[in-house]
C-alpha positions as CSV (number, residue, x, y, z in Angstrom):
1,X,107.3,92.4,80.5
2,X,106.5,95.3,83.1
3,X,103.2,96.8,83.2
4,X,104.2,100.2,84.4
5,X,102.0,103.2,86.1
6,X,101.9,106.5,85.9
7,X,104.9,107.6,87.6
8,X,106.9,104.3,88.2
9,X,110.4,103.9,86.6
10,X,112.6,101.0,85.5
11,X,116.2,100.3,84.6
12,X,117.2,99.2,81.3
13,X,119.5,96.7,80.3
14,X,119.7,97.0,76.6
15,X,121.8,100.1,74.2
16,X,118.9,99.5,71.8
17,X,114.9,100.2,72.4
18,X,112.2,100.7,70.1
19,X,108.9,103.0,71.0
20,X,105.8,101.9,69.5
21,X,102.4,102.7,70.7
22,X,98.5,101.8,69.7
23,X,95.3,103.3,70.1
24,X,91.8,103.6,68.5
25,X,93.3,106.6,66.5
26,X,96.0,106.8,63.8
27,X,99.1,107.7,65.8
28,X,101.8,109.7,64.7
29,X,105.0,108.8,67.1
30,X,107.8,110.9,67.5
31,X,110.6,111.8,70.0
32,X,112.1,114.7,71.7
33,X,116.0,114.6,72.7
34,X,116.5,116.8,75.6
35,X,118.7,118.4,78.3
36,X,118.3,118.9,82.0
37,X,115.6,121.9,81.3
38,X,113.6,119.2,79.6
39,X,114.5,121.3,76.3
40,X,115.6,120.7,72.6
41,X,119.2,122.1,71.6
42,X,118.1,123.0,68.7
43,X,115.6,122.2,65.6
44,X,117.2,118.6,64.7
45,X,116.5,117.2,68.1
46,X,113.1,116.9,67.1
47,X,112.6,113.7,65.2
48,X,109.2,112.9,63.3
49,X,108.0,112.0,60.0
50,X,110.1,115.0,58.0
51,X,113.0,114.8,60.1
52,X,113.5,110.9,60.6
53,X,116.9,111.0,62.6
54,X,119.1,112.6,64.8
55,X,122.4,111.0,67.0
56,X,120.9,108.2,68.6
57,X,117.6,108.1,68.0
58,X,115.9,106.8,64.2
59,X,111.9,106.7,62.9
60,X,111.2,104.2,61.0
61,X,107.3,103.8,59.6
62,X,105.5,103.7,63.4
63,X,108.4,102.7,65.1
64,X,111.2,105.0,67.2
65,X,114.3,103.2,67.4
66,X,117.1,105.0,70.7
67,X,120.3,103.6,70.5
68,X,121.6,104.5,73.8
69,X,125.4,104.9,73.3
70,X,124.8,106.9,70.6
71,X,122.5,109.4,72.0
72,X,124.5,112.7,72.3
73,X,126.6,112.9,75.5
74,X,124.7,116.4,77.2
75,X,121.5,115.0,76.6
76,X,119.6,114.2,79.9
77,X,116.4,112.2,78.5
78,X,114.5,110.9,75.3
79,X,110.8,112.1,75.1
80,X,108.5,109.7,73.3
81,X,105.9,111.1,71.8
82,X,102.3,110.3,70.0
83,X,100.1,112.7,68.1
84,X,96.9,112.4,65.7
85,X,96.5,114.4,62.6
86,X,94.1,115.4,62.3
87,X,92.6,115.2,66.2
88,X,90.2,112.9,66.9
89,X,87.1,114.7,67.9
90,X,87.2,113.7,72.4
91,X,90.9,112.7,71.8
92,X,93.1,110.2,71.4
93,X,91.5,108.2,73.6
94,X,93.2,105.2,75.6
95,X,96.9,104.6,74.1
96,X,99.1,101.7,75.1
97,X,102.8,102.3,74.5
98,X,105.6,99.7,74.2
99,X,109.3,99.8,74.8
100,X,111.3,96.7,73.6
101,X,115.3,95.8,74.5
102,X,116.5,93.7,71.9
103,X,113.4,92.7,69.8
104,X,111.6,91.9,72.8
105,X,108.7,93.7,74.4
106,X,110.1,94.7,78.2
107,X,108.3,97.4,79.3
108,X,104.1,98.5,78.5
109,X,102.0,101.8,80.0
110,X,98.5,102.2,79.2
111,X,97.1,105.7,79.3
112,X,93.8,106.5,79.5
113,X,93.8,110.6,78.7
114,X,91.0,112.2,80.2
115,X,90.6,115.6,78.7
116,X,90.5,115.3,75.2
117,X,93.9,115.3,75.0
118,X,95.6,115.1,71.3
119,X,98.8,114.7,72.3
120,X,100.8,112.7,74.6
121,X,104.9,112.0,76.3
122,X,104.3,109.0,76.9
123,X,107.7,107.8,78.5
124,X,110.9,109.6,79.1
125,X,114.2,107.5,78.8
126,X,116.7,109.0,81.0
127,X,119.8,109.2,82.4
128,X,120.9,108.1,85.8
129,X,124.2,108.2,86.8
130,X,126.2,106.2,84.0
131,X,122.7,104.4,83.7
132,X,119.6,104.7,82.0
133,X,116.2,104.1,82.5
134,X,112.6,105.1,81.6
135,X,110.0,106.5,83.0
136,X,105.6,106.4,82.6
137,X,104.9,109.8,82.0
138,X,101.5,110.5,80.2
139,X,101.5,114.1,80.0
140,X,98.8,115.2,77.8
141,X,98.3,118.4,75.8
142,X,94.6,118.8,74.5
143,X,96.1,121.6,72.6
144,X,97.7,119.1,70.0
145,X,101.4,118.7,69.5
146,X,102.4,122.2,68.6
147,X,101.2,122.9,72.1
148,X,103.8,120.0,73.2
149,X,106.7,121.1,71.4
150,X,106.3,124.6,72.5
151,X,106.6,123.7,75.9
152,X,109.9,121.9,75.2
153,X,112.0,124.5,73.2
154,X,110.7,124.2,69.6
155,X,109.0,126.9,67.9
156,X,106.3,126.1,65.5
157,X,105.5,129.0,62.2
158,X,101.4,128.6,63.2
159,X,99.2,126.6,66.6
160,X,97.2,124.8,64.4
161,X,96.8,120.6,63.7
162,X,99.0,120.9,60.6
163,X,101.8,123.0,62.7
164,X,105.6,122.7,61.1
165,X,108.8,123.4,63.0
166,X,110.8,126.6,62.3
167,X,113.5,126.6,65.0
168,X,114.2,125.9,68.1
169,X,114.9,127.5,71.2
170,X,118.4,126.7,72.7
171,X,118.8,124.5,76.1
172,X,120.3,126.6,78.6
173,X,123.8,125.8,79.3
174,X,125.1,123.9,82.4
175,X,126.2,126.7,85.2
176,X,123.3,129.3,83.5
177,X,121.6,131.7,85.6
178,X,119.1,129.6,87.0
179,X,122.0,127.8,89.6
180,X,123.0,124.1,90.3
181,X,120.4,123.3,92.7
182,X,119.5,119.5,92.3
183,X,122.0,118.7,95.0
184,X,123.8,120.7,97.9
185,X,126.9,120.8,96.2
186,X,126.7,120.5,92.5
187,X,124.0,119.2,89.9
188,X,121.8,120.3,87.1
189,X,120.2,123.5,86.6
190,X,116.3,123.2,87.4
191,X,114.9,125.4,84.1
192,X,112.3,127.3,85.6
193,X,109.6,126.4,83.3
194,X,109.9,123.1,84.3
195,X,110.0,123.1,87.6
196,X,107.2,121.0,88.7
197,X,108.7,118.0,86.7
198,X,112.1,118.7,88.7
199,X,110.0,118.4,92.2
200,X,108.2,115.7,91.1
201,X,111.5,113.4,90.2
202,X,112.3,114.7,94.0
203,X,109.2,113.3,95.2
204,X,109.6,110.5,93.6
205,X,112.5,109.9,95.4
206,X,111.7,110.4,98.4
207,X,108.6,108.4,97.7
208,X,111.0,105.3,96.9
209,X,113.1,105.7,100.1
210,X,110.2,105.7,102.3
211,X,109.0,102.5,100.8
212,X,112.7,101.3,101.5
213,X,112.1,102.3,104.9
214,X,108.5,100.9,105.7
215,X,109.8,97.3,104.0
216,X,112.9,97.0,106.1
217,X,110.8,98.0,109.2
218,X,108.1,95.2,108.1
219,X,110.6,92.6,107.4
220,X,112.2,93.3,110.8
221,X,109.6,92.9,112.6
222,X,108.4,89.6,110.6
223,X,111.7,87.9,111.2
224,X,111.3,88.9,114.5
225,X,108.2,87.4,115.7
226,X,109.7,84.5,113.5
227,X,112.5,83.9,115.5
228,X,111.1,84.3,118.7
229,X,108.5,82.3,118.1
230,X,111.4,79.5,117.4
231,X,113.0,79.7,120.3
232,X,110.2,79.4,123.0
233,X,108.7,76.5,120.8
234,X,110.9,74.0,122.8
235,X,109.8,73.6,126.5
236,X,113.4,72.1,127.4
237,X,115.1,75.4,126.6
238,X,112.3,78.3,126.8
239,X,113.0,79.2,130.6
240,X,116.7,78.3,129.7
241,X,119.9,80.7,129.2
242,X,120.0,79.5,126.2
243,X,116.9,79.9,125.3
244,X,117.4,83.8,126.6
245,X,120.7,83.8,124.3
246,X,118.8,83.4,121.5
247,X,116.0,85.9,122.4
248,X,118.2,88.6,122.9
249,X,120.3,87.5,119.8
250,X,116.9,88.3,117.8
251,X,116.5,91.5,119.5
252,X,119.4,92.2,118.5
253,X,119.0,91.4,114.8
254,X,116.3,93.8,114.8
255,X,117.8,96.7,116.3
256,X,120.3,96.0,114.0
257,X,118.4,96.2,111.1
258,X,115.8,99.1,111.5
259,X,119.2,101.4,113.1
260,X,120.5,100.5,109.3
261,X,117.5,101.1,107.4
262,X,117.0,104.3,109.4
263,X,120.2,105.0,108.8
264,X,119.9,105.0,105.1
265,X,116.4,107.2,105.1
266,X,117.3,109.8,107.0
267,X,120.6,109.9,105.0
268,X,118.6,110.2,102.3
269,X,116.0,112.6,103.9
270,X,118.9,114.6,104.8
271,X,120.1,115.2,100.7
272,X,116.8,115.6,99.6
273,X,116.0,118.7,102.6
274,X,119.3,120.4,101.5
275,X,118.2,119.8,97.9
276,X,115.0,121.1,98.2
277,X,116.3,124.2,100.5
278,X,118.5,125.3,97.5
279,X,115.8,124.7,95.3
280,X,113.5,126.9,97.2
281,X,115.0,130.0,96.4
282,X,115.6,129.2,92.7
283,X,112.2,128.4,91.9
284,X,109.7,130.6,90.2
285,X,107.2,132.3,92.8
286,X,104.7,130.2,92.1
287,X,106.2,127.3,92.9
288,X,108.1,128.6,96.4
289,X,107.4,128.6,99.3
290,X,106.1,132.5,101.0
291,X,109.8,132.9,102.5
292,X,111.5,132.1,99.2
293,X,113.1,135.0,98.1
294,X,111.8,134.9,94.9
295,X,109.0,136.3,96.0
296,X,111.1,139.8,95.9
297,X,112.7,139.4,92.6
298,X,110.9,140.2,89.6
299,X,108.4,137.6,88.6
300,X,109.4,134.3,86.6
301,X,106.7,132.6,84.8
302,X,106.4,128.9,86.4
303,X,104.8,126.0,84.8
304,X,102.8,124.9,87.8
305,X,101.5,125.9,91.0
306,X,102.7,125.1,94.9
307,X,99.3,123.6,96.7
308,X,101.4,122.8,100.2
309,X,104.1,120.1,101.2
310,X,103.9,116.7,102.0
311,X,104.8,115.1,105.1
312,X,104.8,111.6,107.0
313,X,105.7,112.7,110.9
314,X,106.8,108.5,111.6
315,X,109.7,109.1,108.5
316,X,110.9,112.3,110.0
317,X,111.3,116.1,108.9
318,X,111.5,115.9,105.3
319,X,108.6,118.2,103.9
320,X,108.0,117.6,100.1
321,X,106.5,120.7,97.9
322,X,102.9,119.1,96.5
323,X,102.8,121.1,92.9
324,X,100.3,120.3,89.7
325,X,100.7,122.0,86.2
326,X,99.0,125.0,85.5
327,X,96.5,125.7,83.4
328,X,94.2,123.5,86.0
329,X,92.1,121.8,83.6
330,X,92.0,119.3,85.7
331,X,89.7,121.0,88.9
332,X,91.2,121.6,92.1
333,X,88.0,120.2,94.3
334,X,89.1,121.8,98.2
335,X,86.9,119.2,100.4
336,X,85.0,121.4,102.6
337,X,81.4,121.7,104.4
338,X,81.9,125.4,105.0
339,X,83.6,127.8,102.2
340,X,84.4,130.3,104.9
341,X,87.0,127.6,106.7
342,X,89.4,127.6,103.5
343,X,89.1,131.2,102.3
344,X,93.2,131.4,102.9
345,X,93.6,127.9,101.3
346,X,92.0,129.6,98.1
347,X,93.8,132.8,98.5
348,X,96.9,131.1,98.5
349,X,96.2,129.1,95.1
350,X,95.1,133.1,93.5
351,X,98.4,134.4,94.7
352,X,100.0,131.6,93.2
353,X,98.0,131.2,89.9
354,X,98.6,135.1,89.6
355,X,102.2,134.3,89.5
356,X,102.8,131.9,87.5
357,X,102.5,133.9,84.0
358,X,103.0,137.4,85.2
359,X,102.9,138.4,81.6
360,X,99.4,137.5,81.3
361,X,96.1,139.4,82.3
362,X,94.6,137.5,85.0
363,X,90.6,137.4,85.2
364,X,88.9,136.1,87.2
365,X,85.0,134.7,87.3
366,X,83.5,133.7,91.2
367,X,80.6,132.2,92.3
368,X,80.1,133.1,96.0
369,X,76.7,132.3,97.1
370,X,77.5,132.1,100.6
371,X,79.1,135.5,100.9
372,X,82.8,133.5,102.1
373,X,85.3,135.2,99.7
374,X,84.1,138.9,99.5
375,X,86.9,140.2,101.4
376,X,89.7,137.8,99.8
377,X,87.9,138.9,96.4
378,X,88.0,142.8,97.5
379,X,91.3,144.2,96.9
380,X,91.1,141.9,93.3
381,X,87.8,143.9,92.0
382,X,89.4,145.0,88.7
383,X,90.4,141.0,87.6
384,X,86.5,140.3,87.9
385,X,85.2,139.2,84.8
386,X,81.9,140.4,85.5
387,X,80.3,140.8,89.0
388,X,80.6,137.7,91.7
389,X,78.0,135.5,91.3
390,X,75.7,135.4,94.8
391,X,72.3,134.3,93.6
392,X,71.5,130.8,92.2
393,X,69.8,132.2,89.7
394,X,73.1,133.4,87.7
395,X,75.4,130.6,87.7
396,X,74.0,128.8,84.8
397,X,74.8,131.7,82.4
398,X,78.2,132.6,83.7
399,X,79.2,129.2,83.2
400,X,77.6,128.7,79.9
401,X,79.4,131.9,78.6
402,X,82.9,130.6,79.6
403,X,81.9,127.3,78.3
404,X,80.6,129.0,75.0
405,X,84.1,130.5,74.6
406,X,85.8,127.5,75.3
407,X,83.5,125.6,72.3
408,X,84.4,128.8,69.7
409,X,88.4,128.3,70.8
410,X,88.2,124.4,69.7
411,X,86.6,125.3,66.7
412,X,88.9,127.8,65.7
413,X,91.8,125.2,66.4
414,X,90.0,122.3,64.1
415,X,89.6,125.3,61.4
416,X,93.8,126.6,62.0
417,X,92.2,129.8,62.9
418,X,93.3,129.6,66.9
419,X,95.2,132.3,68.3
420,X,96.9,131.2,71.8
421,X,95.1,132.5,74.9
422,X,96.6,136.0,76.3
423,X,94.5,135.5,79.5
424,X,95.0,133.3,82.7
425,X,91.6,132.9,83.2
426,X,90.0,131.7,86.7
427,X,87.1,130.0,87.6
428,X,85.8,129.3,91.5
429,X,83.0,127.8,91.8
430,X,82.2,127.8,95.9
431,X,79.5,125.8,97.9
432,X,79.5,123.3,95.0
433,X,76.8,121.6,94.5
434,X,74.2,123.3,96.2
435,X,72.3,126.0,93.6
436,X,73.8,124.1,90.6
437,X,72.0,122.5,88.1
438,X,72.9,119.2,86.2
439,X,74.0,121.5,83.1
440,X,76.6,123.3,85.2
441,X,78.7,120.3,86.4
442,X,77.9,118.7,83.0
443,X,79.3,122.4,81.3
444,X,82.4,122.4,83.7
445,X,83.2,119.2,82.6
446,X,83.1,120.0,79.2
447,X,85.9,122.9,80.4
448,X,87.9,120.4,81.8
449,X,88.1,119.0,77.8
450,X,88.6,122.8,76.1
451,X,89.6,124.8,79.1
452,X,93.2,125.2,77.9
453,X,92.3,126.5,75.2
454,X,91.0,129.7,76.4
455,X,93.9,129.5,79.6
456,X,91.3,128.4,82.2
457,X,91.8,127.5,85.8
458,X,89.3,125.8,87.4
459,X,88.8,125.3,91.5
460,X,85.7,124.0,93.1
461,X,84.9,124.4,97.0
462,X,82.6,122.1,97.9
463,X,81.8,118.9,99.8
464,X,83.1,115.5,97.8
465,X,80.8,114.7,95.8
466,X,82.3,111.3,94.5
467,X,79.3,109.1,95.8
468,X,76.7,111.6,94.8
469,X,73.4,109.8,93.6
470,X,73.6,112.3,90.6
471,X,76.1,110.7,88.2
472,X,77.1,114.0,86.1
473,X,78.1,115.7,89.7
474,X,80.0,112.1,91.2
475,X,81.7,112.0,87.4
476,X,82.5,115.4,87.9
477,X,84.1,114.8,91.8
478,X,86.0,111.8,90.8
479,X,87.8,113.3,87.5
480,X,89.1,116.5,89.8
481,X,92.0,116.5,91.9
482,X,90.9,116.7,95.8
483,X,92.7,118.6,98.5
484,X,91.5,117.7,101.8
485,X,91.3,119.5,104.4
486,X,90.6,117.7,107.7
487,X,93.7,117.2,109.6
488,X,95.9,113.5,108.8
489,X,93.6,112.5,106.0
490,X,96.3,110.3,104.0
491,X,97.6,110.5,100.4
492,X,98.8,108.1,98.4
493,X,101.9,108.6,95.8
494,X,101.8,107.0,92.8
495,X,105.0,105.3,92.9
496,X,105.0,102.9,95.9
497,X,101.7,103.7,97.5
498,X,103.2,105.3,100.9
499,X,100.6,107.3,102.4
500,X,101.4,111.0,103.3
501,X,99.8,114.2,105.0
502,X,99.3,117.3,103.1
503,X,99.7,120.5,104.8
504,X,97.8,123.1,102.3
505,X,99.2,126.3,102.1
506,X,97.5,129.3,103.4
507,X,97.9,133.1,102.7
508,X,99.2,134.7,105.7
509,X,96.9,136.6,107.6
510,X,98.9,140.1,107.2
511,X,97.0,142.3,104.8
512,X,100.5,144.2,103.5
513,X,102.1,140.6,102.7
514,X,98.3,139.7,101.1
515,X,99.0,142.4,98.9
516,X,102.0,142.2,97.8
517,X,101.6,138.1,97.6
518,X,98.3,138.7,95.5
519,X,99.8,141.3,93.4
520,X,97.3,143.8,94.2
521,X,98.3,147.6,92.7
């Protein structure tokens, strides 16, 4: 049996598989049969307790049984799912989901939610090519399941724990408007609600032939050192021609082998630039890059948020778009002694928070002691949700209050009485830690649990605080997702473990494009 990661795929062998999964909590399991937008076709794709089969796929008691061949011919994956009813007050907590091939467990991930998350898609089984295989995901929605059918085409008659379906949203058709762009010539439509799942599967790809690349260029060099090594361990024939035959034979090999290896990553490299180049101007705003031109169009609501592109010089020009779902519950921390040095890395995450719900008021709440952001935060005067913060003094109340708002949203979800957030709200909290208290990181942290729930968007601008001899701050620092900022600090994906640069993006310095990037009126 495969103990698999976050991330890391497998292929599978067998037409049947059965989904269970186990956790401290009761667990409700379910599944979600899908298209290429990651959406139901309609109501009956969603299979659960009152609804207990659909082509393919079968509940029975706490078990979800796909039958492969059976699974309706335009569907692109099976979304396995667990829930708690009612929600377990923190969460689920750690949930360890199995997949089986013929009666026999083959495949086990172990997720370990960290924001009080009530409901999870735990793996995806999906098609590749005439194959299938499945995939860790362990996507989490704190906002319950109703939260995590919404975002995949089913509509639900109320938000709250004891949510029913109503109907369903329709997949959108191969050849709709949102164009063929997962290869140069032909593919699947990238939806563009989902479109940070989309890059992601391209990262991951490109993750996978870089590993190809580094092993053949390790193994060549092993055999290498192997072979010559061989052929001068005989005196009689080291100074010999044949001892030189065999040298240059070696050489030989390993030319050979990295020109072929290379060969097959930058054809790779190659598919995935084109790929990506098509993709560019398909993709919500939020999610392009500042020449895409869907920055001209009228806005798209995204499901994520563009933070830069990854990049390994030694592998060549392929440049992979770094993007992380929105709402970010999970804190951006930008690694920095000095504010003022990333004020257009943070302008270019407002721009692209702003854009990705255009249909939603944007506020936002700053905490600038150092002065850094006044003329970023200038033109963006009417978002404030009260005045920027620049005295020590205040940051324990403004943070309390969205806190305090964040505590009266959960309880109005536990009584059914929670009404979806009709805000994108923002939080930056700058020269982090210094002139916070313990009950501010320990308050943001407890936002990283409920934030959803009122739409909140948390980045922190500060030094990393991971070590930090105060445990509530280093808790804090390890639990967000880091963006550094010195030049060639490596990455690490979380397929194969290739390290890679990130290139954050930056507003551009023009104060026209600002504008029209930030949306300012």
């Amino acid at each position: 049996m495969i103990q698999l990661k976050a991330g890391q795929n497998t292929a599978l062998a067998s037409d049947v598989l059965r989904f269970s999964a186990k956790a401290a909590a009761a667990l409700d399991v379910s599944a979600l049969v899908v298209a290429e937008n990651l959406r139901v076709f309609d109501t009956g794709d969603f299979v659960f307790y009152n609804q207990t089969a659909t082509a393919g796929v079968d509940l029975t008691g706490d078990e979800v049984t796909v039958t492969l061949s059976q699974v309706r011919a335009d569907a692109k994956a099976v979304l396995l799912v667990v829930s708690a009813d009612p929600a377990p007050l923190g969460g689920l907590g750690p949930v360890t989901a199995t997949l089986s091939e013929n009666g026999t467990a083959a495949a086990e991930f172990t997720i370990a939610p960290l924001a009080g998350e009530t409901a999870l898609i735990c793996l995806e089984v999906y098609r590749r090519g005439a194959a299938w295989k499945v995939r860790a995901v362990g996507q989490g929605y704190a906002g319950g399941l109703a939260v995590l059918l919404t975002a995949h085409g089913v509509e639900v008659d109320h938000p709250g724990p004891d949510a029913h379906v109503q109907s369903a949203q329709a997949a959108t058709p191969h050849g709709g408007d949102h164009g063929a762009i997962t290869g140069p010539q032909a593919g699947a439509p990238l939806e563009m609600s989902h479109g940070v799942e989309r890059l992601w599967m391209i990262f991951e790809d490109a993750a996978r032939s870089a590993a190809a690349l580094i092993s053949a260029r390790d193994y060549a060099t092993d055999r290498l050192d192997e072979e010559l090594s061989a052929a001068v361990s005989d005196p009689a024939t080291r100074n010999s021609p044949a001892g030189e035959a065999v040298r240059q034979a070696a050489h030989q090999r390993y030319d050979d082998l990295i020109a072929t290896a290379e060969a097959n990553h930058r054809r790779d490299s190659e598919h995935l630039i084109q790929e990506l180049a098509a993709a560019d101007d398909q993709l919500p705003p939020a999610l392009a890059s500042w020449d895409s031109a869907s920055w001209d169009r009228p806005a798209a609501k995204s499901d994520g948020i563009r933070l830069g592109e990854l990049y390994a010089d030694e592998r060549g020009p392929l440049r992979i778009p770094y993007c992380v779902p929105v709402p970010l519950t999970r804190p951006l921390w930008i690694d920095t002694e000095h504010s003022a040095a990333v004020v257009p890395v943070v302008g270019a995450l407002l721009a692209r928070l702003r854009a990705a719900d255009p249909t939603r008021r944007c506020r936002l709440d700053v905490i600038d002691l150092s002065g850094a952001f006044t003329g970023l935060i200038a033109p963006l005067l009417p978002l404030l949700n009260g005045p920027v913060v620049t005295d020590h003094s205040e940051i324990s109340a403004r943070i309390k209050a969205l806190a305090d708002q964040a505590e009266l949203a959960e309880m109005a979800y536990s009584t059914d009485n929670f009404t979806p957030p009709t805000e994108h709200r923002v939080l930056i909290a700058a020269d982090f830690p210094h002139g916070y208290q313990p009950v501010d990181a320990q308050r943001i942290g407890a936002l990283m649990l409920r934030g959803d729930l009122i739409g909140l968007s948390i980045m922190i601008v500060g030094t990393d605080e991971s070590e930090s001899e105060d445990e509530t701050i280093a808790v804090l620092s390890q639990a967000s997702r880091h963006l550094p900022t010195l030049v060639d600090t490596p990455m690490f994906d979380p397929w194969t473990g290739s390290a890679w640069h990130l290139e954050l993006d930056l507003l551009p310095p023009d104060p026209h494009r600002q504008a029209r990037l930030l949306r300012v009126d």
